[in-house]
mmJSON file of the N, C-alpha and C atoms, coordinates in Angstrom:
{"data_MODEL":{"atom_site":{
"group_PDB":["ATOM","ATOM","ATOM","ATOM","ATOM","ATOM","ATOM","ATOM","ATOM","ATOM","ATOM","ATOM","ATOM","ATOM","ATOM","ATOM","ATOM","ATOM","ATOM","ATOM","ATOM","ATOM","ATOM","ATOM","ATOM","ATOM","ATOM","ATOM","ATOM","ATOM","ATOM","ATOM","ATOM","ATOM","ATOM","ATOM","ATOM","ATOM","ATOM","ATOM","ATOM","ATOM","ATOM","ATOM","ATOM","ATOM","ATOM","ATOM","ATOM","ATOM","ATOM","ATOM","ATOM","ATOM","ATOM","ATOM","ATOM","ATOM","ATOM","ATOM","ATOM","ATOM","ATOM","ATOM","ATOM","ATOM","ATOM","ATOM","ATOM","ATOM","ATOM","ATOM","ATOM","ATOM","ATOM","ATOM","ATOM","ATOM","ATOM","ATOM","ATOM","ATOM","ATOM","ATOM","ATOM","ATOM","ATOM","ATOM","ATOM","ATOM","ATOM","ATOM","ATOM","ATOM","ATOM","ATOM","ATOM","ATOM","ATOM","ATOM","ATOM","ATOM","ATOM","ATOM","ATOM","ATOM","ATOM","ATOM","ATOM","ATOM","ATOM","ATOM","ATOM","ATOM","ATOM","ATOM","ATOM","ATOM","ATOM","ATOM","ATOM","ATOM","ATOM","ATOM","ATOM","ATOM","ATOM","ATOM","ATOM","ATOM","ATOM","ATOM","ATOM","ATOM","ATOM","ATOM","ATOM","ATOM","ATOM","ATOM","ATOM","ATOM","ATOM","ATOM","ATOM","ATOM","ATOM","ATOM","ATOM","ATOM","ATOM","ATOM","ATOM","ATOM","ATOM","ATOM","ATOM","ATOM","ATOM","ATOM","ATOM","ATOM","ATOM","ATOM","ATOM","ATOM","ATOM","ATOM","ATOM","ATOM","ATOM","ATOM","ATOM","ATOM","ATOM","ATOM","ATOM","ATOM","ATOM","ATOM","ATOM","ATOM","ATOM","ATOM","ATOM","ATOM","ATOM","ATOM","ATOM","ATOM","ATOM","ATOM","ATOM","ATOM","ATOM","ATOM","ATOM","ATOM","ATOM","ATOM","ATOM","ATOM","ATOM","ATOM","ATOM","ATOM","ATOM","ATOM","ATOM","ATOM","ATOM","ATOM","ATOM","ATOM","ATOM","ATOM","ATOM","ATOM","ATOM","ATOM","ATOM","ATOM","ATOM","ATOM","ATOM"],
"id":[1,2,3,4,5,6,7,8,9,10,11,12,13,14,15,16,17,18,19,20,21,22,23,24,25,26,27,28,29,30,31,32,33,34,35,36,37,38,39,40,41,42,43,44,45,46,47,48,49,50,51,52,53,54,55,56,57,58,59,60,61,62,63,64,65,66,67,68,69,70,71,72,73,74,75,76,77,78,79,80,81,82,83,84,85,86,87,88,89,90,91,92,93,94,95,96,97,98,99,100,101,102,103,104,105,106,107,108,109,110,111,112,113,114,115,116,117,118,119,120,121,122,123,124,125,126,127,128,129,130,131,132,133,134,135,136,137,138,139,140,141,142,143,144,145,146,147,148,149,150,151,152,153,154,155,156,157,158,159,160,161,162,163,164,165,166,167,168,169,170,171,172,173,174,175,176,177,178,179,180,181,182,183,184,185,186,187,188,189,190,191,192,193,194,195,196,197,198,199,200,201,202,203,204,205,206,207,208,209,210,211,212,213,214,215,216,217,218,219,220,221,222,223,224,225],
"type_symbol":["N","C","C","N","C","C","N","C","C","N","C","C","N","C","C","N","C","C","N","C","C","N","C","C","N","C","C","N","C","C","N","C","C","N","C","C","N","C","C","N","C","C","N","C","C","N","C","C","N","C","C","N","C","C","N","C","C","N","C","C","N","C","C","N","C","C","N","C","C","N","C","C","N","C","C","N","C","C","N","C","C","N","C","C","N","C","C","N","C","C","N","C","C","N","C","C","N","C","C","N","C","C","N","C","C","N","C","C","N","C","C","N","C","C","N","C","C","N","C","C","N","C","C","N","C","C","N","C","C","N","C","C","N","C","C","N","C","C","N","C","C","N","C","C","N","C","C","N","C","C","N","C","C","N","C","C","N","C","C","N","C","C","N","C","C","N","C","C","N","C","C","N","C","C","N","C","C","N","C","C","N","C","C","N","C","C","N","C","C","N","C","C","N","C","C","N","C","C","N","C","C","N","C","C","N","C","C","N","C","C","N","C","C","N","C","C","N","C","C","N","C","C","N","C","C"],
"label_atom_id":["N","CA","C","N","CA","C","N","CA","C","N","CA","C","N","CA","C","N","CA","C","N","CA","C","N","CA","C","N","CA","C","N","CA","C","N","CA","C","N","CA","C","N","CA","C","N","CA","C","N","CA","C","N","CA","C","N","CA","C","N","CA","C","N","CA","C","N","CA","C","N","CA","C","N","CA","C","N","CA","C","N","CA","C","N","CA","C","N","CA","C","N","CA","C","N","CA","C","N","CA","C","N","CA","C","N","CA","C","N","CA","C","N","CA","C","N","CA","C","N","CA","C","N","CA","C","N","CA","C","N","CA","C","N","CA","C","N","CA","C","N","CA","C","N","CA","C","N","CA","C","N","CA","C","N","CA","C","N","CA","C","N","CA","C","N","CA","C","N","CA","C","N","CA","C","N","CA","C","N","CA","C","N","CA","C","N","CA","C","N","CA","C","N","CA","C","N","CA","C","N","CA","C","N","CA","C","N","CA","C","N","CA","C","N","CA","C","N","CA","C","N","CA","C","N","CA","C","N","CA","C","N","CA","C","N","CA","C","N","CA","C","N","CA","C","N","CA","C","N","CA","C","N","CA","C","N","CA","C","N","CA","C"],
"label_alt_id":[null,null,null,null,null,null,null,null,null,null,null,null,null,null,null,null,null,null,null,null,null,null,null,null,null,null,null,null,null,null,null,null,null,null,null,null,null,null,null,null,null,null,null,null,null,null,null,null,null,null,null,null,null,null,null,null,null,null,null,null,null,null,null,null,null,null,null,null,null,null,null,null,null,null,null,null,null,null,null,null,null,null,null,null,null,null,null,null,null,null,null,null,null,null,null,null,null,null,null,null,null,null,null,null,null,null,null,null,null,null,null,null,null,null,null,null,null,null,null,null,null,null,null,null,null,null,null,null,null,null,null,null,null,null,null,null,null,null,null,null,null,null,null,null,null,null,null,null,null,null,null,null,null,null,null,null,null,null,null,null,null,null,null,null,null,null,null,null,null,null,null,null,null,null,null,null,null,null,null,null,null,null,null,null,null,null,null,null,null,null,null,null,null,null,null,null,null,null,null,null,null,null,null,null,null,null,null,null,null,null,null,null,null,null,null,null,null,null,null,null,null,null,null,null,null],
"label_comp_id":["UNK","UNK","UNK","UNK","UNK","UNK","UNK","UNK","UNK","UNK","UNK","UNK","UNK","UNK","UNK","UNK","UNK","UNK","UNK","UNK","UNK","UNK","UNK","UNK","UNK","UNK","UNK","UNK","UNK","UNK","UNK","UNK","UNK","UNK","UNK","UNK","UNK","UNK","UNK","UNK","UNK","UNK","UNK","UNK","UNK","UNK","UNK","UNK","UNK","UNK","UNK","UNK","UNK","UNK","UNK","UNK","UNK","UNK","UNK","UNK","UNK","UNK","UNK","UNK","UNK","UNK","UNK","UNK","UNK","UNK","UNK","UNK","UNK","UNK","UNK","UNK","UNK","UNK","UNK","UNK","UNK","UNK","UNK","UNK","UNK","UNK","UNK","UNK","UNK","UNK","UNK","UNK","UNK","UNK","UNK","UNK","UNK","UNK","UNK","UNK","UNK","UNK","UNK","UNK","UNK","UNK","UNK","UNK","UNK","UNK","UNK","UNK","UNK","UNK","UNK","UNK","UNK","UNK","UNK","UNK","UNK","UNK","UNK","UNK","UNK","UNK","UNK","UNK","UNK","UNK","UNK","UNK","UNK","UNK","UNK","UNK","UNK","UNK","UNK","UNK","UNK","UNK","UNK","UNK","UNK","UNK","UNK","UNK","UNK","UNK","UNK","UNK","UNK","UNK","UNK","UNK","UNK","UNK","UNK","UNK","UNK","UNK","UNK","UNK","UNK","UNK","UNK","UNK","UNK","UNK","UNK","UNK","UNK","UNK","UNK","UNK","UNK","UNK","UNK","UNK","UNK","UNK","UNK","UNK","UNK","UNK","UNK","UNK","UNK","UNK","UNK","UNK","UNK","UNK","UNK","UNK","UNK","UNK","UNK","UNK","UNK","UNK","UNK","UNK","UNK","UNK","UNK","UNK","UNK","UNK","UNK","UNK","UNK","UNK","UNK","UNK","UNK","UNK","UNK","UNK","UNK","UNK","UNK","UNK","UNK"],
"label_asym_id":["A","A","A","A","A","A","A","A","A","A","A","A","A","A","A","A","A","A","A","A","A","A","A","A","A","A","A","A","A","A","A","A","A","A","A","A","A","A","A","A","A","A","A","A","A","A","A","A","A","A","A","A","A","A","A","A","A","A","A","A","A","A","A","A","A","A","A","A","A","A","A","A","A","A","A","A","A","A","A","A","A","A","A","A","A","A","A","A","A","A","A","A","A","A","A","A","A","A","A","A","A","A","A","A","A","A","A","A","A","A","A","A","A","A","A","A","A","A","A","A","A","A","A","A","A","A","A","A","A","A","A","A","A","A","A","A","A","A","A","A","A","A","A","A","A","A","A","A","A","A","A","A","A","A","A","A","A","A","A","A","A","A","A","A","A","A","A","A","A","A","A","A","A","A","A","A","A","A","A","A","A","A","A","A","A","A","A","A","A","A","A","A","A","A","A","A","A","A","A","A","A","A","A","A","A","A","A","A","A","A","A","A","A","A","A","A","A","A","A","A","A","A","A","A","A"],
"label_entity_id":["1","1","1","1","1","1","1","1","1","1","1","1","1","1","1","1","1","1","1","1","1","1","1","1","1","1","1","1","1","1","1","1","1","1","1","1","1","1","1","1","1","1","1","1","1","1","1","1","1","1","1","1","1","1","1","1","1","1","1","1","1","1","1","1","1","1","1","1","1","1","1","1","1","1","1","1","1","1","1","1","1","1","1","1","1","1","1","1","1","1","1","1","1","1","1","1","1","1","1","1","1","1","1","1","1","1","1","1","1","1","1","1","1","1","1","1","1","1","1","1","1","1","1","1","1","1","1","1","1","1","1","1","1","1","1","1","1","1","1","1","1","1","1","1","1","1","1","1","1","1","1","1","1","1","1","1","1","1","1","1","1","1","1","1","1","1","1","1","1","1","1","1","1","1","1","1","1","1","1","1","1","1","1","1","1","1","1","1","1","1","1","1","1","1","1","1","1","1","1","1","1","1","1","1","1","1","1","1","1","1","1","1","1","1","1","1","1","1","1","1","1","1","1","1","1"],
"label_seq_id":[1,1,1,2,2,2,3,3,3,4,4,4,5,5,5,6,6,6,7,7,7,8,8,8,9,9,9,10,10,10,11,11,11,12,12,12,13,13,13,14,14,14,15,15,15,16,16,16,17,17,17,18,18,18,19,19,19,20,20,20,21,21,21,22,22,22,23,23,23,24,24,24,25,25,25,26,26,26,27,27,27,28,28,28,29,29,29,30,30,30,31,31,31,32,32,32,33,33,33,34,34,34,35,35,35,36,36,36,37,37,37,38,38,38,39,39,39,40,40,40,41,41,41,42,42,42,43,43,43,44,44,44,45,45,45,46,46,46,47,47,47,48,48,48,49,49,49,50,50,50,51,51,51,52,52,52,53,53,53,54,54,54,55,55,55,56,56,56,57,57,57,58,58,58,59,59,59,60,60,60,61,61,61,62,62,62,63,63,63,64,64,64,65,65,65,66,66,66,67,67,67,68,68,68,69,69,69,70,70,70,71,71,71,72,72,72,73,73,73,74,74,74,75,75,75],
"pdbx_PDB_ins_code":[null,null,null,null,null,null,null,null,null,null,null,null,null,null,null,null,null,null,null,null,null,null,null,null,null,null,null,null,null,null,null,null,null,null,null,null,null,null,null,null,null,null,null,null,null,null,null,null,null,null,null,null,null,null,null,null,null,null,null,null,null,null,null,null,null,null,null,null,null,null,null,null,null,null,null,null,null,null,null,null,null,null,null,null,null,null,null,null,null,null,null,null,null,null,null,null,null,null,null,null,null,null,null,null,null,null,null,null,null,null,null,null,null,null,null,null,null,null,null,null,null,null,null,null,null,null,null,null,null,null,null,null,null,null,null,null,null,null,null,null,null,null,null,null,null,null,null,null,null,null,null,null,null,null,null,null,null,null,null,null,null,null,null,null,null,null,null,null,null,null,null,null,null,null,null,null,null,null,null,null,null,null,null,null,null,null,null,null,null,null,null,null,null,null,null,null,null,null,null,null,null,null,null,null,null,null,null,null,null,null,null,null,null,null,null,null,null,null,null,null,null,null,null,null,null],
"Cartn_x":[-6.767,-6.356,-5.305,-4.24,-3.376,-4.137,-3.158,-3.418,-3.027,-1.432,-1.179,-1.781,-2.63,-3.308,-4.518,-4.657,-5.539,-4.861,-3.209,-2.367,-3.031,-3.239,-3.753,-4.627,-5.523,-6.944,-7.461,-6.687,-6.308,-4.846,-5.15,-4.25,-2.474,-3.31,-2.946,-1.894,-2.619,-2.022,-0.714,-1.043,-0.001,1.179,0.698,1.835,2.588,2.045,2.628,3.607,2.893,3.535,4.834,5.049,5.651,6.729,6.348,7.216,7.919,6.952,8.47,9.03,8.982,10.228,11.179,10.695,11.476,13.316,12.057,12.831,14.003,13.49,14.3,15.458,15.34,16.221,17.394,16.889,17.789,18.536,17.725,18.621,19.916,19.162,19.848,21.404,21.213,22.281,23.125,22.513,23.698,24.225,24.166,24.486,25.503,25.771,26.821,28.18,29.236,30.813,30.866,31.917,32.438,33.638,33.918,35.45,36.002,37.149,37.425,38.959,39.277,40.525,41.836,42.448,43.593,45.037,46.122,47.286,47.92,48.455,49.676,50.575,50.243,51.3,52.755,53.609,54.917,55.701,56.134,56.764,58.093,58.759,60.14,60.342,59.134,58.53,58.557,59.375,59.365,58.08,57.181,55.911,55.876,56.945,57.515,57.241,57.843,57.925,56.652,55.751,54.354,53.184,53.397,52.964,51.875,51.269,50.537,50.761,48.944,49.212,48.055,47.559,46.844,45.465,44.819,43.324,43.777,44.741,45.2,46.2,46.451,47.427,48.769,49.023,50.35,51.184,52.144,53.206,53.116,52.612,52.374,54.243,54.937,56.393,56.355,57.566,57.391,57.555,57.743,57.465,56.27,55.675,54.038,53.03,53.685,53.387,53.562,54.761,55.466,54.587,54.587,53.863,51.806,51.937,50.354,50.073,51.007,51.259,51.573,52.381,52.892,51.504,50.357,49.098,48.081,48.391,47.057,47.398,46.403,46.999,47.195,47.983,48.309,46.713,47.162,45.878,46.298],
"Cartn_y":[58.707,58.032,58.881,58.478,58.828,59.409,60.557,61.392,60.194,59.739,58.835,57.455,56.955,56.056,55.928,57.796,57.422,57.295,57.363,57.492,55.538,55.316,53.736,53.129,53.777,53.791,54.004,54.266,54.558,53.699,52.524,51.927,53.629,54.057,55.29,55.812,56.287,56.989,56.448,55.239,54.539,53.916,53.819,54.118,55.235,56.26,57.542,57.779,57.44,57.158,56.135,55.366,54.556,54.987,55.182,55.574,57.351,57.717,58.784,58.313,57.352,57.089,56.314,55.53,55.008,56.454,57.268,58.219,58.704,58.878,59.153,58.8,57.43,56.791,56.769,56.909,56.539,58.083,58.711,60.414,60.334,60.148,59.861,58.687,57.93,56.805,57.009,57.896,58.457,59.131,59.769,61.512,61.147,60.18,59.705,59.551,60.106,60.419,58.738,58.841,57.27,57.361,55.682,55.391,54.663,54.875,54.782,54.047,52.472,52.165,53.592,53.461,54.518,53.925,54.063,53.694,54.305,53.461,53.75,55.161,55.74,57.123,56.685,57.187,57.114,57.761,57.21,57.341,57.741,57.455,58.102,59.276,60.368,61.715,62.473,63.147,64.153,65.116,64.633,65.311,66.531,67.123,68.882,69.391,68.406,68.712,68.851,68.321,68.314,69.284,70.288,71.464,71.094,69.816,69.72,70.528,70.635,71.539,70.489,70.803,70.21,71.312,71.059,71.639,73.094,73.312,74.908,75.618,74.68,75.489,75.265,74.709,74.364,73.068,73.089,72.921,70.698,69.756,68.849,68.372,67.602,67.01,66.033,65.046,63.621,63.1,64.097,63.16,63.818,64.393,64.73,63.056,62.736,61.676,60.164,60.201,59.236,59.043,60.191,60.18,59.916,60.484,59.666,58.2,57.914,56.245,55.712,55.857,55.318,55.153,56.305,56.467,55.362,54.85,54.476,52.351,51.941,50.696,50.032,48.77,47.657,46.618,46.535,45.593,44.146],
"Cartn_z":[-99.062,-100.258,-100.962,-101.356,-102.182,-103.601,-103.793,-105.419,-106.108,-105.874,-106.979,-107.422,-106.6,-106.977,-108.073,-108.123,-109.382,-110.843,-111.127,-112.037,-112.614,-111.562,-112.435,-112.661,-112.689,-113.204,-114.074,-115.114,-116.783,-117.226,-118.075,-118.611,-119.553,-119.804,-120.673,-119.742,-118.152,-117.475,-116.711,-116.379,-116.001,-117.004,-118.446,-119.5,-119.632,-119.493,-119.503,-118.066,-117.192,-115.555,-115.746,-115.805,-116.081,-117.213,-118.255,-119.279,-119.013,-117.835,-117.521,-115.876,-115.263,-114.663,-115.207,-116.658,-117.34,-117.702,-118.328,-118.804,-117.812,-116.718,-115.825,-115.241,-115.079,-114.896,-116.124,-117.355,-118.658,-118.435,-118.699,-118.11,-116.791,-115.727,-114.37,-114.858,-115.34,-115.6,-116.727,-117.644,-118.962,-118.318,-117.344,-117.22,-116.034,-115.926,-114.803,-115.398,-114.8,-115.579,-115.766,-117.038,-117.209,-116.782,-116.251,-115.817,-116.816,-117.385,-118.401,-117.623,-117.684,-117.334,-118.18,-117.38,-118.101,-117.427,-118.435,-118.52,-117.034,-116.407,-115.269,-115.379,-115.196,-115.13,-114.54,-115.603,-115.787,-114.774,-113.923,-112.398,-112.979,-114.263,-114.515,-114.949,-115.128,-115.118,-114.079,-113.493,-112.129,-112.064,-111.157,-110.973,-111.637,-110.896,-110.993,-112.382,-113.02,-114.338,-114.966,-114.914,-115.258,-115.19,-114.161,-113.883,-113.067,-112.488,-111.691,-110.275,-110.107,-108.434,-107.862,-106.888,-105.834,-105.581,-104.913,-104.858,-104.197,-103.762,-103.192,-103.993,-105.331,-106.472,-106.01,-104.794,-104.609,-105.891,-106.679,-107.171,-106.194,-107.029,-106.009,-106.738,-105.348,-105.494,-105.298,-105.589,-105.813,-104.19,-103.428,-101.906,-101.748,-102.419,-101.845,-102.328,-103.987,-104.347,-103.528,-102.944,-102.091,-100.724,-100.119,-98.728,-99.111,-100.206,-100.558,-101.021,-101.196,-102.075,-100.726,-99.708,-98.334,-97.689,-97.841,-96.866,-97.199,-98.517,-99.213,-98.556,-98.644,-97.951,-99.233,-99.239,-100.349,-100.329,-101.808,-102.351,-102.153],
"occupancy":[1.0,1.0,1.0,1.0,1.0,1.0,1.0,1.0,1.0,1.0,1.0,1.0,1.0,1.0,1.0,1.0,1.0,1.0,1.0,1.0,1.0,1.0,1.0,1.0,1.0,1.0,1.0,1.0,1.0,1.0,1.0,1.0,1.0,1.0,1.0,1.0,1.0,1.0,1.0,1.0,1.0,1.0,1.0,1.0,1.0,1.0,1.0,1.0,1.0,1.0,1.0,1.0,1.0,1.0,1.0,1.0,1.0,1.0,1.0,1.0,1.0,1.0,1.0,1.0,1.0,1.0,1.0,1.0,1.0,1.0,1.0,1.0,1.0,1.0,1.0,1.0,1.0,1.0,1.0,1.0,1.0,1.0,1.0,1.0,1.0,1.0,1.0,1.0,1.0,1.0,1.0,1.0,1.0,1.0,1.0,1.0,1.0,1.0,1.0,1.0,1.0,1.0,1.0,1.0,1.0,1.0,1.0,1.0,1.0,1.0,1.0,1.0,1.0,1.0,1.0,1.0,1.0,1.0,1.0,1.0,1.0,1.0,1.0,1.0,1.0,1.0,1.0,1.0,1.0,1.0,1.0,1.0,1.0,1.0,1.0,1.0,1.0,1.0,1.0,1.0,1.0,1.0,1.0,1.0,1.0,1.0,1.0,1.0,1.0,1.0,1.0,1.0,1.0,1.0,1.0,1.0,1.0,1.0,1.0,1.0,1.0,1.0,1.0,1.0,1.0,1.0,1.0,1.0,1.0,1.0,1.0,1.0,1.0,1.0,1.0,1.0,1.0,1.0,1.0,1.0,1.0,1.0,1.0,1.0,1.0,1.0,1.0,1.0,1.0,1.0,1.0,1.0,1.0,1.0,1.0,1.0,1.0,1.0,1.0,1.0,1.0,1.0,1.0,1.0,1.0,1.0,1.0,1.0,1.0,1.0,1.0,1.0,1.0,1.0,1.0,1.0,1.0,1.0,1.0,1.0,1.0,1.0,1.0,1.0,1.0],
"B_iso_or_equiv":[0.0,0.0,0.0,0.0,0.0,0.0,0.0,0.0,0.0,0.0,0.0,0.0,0.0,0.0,0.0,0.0,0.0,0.0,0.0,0.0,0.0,0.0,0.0,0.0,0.0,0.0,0.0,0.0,0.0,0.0,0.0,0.0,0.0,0.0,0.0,0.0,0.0,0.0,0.0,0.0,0.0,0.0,0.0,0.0,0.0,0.0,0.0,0.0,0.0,0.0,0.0,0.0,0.0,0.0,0.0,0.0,0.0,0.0,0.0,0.0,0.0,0.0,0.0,0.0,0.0,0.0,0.0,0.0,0.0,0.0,0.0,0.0,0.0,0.0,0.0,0.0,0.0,0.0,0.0,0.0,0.0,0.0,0.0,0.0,0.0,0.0,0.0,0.0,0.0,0.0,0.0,0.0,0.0,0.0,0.0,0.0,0.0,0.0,0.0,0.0,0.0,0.0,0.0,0.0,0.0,0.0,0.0,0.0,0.0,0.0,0.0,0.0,0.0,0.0,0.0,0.0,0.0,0.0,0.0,0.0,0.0,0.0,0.0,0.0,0.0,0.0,0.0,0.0,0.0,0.0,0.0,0.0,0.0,0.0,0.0,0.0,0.0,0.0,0.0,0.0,0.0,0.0,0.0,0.0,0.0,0.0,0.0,0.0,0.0,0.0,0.0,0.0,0.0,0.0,0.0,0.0,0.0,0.0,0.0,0.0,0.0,0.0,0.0,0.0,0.0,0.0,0.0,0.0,0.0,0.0,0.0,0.0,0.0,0.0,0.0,0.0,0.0,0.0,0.0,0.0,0.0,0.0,0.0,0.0,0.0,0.0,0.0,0.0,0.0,0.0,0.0,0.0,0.0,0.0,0.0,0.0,0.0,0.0,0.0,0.0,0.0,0.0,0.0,0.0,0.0,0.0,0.0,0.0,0.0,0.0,0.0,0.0,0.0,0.0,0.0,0.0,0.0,0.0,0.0,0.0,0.0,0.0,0.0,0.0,0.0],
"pdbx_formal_charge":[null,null,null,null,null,null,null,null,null,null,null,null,null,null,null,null,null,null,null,null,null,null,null,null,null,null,null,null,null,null,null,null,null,null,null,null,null,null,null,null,null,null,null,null,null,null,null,null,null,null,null,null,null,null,null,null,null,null,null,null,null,null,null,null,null,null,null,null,null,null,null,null,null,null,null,null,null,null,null,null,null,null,null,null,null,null,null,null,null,null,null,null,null,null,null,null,null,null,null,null,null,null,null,null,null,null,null,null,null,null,null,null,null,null,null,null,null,null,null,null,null,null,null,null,null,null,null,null,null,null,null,null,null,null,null,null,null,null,null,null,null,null,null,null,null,null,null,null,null,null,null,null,null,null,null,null,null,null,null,null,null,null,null,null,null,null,null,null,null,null,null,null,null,null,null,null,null,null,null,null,null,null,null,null,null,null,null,null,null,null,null,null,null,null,null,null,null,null,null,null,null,null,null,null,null,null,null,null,null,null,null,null,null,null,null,null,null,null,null,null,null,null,null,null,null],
"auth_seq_id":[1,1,1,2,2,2,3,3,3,4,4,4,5,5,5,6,6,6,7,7,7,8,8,8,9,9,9,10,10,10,11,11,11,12,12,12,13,13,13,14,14,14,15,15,15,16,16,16,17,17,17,18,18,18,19,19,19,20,20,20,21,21,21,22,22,22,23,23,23,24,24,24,25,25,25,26,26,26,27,27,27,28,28,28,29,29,29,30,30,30,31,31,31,32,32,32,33,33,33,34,34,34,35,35,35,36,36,36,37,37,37,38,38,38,39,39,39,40,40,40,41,41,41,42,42,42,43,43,43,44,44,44,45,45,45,46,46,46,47,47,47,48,48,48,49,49,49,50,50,50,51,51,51,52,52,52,53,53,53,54,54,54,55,55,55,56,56,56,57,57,57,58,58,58,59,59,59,60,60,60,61,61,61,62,62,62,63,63,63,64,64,64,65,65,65,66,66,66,67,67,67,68,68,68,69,69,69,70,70,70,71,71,71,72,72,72,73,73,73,74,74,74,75,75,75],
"auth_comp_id":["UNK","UNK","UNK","UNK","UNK","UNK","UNK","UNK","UNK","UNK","UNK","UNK","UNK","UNK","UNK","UNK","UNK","UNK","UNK","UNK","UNK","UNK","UNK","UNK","UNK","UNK","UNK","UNK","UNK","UNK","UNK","UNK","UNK","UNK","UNK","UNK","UNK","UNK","UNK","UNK","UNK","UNK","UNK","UNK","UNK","UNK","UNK","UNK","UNK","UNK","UNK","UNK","UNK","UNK","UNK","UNK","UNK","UNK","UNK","UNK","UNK","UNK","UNK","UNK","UNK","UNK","UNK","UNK","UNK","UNK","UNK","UNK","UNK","UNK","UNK","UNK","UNK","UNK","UNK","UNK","UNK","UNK","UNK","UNK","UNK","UNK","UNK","UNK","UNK","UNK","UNK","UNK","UNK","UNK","UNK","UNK","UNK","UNK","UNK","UNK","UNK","UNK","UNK","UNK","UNK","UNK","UNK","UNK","UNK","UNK","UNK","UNK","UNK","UNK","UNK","UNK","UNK","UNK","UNK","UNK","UNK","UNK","UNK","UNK","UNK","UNK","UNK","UNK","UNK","UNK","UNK","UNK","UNK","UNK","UNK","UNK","UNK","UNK","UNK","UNK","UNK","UNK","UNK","UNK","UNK","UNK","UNK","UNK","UNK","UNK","UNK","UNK","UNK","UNK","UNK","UNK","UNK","UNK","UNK","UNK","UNK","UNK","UNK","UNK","UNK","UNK","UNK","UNK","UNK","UNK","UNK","UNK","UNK","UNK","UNK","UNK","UNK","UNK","UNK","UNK","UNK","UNK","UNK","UNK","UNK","UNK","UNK","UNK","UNK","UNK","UNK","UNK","UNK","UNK","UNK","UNK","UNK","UNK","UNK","UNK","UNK","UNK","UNK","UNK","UNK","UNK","UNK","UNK","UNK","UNK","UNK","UNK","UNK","UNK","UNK","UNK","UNK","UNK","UNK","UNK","UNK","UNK","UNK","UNK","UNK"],
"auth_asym_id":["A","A","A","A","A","A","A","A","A","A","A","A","A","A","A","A","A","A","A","A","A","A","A","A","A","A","A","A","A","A","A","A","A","A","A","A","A","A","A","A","A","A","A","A","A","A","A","A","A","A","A","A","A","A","A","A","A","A","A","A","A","A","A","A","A","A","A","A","A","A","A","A","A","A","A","A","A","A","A","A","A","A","A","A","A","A","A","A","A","A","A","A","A","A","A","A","A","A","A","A","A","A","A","A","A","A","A","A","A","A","A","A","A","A","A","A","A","A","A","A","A","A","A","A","A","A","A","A","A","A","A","A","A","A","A","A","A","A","A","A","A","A","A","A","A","A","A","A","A","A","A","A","A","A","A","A","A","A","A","A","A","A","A","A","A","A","A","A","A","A","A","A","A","A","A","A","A","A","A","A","A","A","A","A","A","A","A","A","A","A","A","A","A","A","A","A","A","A","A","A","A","A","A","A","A","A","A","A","A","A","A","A","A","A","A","A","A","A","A","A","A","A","A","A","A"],
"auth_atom_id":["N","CA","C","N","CA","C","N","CA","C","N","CA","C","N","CA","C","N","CA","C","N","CA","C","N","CA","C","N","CA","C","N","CA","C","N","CA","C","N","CA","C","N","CA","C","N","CA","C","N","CA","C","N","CA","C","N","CA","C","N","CA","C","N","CA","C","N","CA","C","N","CA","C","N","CA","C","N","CA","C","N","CA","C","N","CA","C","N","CA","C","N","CA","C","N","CA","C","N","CA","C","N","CA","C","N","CA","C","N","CA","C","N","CA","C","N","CA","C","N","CA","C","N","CA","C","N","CA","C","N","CA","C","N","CA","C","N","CA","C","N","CA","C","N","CA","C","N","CA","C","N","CA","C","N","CA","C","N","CA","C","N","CA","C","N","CA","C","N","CA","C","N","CA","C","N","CA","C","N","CA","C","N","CA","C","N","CA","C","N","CA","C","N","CA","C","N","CA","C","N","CA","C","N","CA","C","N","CA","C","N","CA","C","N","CA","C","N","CA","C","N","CA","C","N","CA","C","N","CA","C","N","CA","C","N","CA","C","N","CA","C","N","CA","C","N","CA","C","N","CA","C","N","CA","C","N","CA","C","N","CA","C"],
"pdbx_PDB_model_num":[1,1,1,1,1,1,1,1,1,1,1,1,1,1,1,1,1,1,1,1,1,1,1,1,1,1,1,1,1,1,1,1,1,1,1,1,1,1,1,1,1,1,1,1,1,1,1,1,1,1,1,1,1,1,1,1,1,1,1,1,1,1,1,1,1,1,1,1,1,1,1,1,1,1,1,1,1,1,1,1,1,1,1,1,1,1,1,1,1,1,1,1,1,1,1,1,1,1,1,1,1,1,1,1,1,1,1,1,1,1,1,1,1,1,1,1,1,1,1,1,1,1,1,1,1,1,1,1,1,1,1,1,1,1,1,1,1,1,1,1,1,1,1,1,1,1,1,1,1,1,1,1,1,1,1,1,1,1,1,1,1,1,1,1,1,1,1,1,1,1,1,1,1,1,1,1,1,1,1,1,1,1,1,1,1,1,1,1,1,1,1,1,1,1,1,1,1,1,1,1,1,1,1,1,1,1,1,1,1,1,1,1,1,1,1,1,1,1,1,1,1,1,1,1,1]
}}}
């Protein structure tokens, strides 16, 4: 026999049971980043200029931008 089966054998216990996977979930689901629509980045801005780098600190250029926009397929 399962431990957890005696969690319901007490109205109490299974409120308490219940009311912390409630909790959990409310924790688990706030705590998730938000996506927040955001404005089109301004393509008449030379990357360069921006001081962006890439995950190895490399300096990213507007054919680094180009050849990633070429990779990605059309919607």
């Amino acid at each position: 026999m399962l431990v957890s089966s005696k969690i319901f054998r007490s109205r109490w216990s299974a409120l308490f049971w219940s009311g912390g996977i409630l909790w959990t979930a409310y924790d688990v689901a706030s705590s998730a980043p938000h996506h927040h629509a955001t404005a089109a980045p301004d393509n008449s801005v030379a990357a360069d200029d921006t001081g962006a780098t890439d995950a190895t600190g490399e300096a990213i250029s507007r054919a680094d931008l180009q050849a990633l926009a070429n990779a990605m397929p059309a919607n």
